[in-house]
FITIKOL-144281 format. One record per residue (C-alpha): x, y, z; residue in three letters. Coordinates in pm, 1 decimal, always signed. Example, Ala and Ser with C-alpha at 12.3 -4.5 7.8 and 13.67 -1.06 7.14 Angstrom:
// FITIKOL-144281
(rec (+1230.0, -450.0, +780.0), "ALA")
(rec (+1367.0, -106.0, +714.0), "SER")
END
This chain:
// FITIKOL-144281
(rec (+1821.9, -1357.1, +2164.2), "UNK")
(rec (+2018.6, -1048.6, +2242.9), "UNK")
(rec (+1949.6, -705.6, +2124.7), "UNK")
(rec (+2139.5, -537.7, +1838.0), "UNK")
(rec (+2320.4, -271.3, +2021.6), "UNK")
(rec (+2365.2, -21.2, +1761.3), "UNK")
(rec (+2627.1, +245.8, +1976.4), "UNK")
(rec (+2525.9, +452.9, +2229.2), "UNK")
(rec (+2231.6, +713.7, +2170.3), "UNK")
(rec (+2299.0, +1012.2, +2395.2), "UNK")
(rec (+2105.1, +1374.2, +2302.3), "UNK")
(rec (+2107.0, +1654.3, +2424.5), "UNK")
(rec (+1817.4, +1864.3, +2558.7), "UNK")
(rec (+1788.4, +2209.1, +2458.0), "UNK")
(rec (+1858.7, +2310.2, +2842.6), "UNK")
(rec (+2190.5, +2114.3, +2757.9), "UNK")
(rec (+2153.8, +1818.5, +2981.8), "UNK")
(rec (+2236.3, +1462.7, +2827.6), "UNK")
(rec (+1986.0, +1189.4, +2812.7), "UNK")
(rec (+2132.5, +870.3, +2757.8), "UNK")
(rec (+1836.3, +643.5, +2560.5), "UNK")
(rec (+2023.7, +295.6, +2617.9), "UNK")
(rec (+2052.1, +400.1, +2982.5), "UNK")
(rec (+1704.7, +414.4, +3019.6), "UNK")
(rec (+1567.2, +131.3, +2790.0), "UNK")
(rec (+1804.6, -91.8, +3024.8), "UNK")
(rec (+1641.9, +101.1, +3379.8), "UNK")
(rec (+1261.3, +81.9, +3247.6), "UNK")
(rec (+1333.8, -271.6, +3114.4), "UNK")
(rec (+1127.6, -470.1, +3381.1), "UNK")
(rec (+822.2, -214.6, +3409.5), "UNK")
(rec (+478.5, -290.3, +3281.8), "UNK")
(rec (+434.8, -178.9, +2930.4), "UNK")
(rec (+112.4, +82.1, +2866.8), "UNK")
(rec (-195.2, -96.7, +2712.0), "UNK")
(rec (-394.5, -407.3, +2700.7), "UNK")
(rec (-106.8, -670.0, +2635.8), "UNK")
(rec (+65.4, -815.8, +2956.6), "UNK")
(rec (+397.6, -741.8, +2911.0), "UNK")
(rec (+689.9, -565.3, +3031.8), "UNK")
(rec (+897.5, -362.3, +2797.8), "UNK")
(rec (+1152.5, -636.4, +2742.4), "UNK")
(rec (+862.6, -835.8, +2594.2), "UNK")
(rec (+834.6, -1093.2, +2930.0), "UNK")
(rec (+434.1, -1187.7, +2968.5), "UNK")
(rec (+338.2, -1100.3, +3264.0), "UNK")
(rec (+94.1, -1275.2, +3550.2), "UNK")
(rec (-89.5, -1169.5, +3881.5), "UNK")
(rec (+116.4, -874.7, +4037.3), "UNK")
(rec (+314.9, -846.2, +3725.9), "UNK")
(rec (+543.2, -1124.5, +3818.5), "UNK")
(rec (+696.0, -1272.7, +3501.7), "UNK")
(rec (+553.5, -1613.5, +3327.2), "UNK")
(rec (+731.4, -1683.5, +3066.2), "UNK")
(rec (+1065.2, -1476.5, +2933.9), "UNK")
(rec (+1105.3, -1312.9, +2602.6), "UNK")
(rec (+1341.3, -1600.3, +2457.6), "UNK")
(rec (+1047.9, -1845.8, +2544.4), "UNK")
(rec (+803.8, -1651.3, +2359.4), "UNK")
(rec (+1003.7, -1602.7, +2090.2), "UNK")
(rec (+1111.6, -1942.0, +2077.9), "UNK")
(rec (+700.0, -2100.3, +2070.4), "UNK")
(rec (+628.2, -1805.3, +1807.4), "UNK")
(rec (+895.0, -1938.9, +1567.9), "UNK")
(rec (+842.3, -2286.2, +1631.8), "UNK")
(rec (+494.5, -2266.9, +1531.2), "UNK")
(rec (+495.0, -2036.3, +1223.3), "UNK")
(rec (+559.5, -2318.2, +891.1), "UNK")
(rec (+766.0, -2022.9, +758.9), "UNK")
(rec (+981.4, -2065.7, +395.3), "UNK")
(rec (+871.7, -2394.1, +213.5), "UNK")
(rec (+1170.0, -2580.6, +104.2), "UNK")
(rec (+1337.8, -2581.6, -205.0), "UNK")
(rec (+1418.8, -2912.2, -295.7), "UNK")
(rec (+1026.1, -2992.5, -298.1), "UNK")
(rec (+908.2, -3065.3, -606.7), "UNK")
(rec (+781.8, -2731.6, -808.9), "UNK")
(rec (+463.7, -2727.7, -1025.5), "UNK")
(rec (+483.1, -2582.9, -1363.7), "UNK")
(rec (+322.6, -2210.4, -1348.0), "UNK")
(rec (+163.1, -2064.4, -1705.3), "UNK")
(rec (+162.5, -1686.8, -1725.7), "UNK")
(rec (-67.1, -1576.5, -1908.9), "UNK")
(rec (+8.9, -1240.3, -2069.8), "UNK")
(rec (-244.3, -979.4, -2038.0), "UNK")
(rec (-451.1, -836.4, -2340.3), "UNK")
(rec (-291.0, -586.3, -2495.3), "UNK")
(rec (-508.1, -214.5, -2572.3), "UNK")
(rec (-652.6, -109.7, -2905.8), "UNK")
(rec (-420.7, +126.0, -3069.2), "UNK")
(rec (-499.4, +437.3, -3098.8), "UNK")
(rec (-638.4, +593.5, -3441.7), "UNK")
(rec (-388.2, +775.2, -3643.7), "UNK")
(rec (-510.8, +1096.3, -3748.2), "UNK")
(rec (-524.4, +1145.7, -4135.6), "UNK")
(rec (-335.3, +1379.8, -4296.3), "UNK")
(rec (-437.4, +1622.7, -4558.0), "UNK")
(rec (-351.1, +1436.0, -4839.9), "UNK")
(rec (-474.5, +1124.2, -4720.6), "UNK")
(rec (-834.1, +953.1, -4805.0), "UNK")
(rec (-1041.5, +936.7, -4492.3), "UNK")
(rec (-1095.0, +577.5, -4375.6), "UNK")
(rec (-1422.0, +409.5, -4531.4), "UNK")
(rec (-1499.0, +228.4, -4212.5), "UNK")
(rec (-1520.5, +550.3, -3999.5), "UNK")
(rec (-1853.6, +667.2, -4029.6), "UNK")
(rec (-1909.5, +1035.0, -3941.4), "UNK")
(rec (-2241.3, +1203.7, -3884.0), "UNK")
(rec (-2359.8, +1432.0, -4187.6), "UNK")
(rec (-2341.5, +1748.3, -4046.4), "UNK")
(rec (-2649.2, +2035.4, -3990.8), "UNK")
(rec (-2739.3, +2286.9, -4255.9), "UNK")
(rec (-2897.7, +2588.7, -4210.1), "UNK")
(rec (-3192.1, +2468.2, -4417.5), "UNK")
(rec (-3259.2, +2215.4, -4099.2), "UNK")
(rec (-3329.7, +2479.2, -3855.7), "UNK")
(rec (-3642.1, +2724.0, -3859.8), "UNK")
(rec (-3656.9, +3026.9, -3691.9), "UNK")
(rec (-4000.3, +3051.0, -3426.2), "UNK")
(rec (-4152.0, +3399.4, -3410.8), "UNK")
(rec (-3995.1, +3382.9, -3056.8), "UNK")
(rec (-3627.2, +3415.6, -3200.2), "UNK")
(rec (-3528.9, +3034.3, -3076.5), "UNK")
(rec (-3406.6, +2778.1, -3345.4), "UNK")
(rec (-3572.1, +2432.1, -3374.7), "UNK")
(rec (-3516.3, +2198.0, -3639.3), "UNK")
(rec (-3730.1, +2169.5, -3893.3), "UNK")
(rec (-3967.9, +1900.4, -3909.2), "UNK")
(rec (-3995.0, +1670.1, -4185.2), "UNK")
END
């Protein structure tokens, strides 16, 4: 499988010297690649003394040959429900000054002076009944 040879990468260093990158992928292609894998950096696996055992295109090939990849289209398709989620409460309206407030909204009666005594300390408690 040849590589995609996308034009020539050439850069320039700041000390102005080119460095050509396809140059050097094709020098370094047949040294050992850094890790734990035993490969070169073509992709070859490497044996004992880093002699080559089987080639990229073989690799490649078994890889490919063993994934089940796409299923096939013309096999028969099974009918899929969707079921749609559940959609979220609205959200109250607020009333507007005119309007009656709702009968079904209950709101808590709220606190009078007359439920709160004063202690001789100056604190407020509420008042016991």
């Amino acid at each position: 499988m040849p590589m995609k040879q996308s034009g020539k990468q050439v850069y320039k260093t700041l000390q102005g010297k080119l460095v050509d990158m396809d140059m050097l992928r094709q020098k370094n292609e047949l040294t050992p690649a850094v890790g734990n894998v035993r490969v070169n950096a073509r992709g070859d696996e490497l044996g004992r003394g880093g002699k080559i055992v089987r080639s990229r295109e073989e690799v490649l090939k078994d890889y490919y040959a063993a994934s089940e990849g796409m299923p096939d289209e013309n096999i028969t398709r099974q009918e899929v429900t969707v079921e749609e989620p559940e959609k979220p409460a609205p959200k109250p309206k607020r009333a507007k000054k005119d309007e009656q407030p709702d009968p079904l909204v209950v709101t808590p009666p709220a606190a009078t002076e007359e439920d709160w005594v004063e202690t001789p300390d100056g604190d407020f408690v509420k008042k016991e009944k």
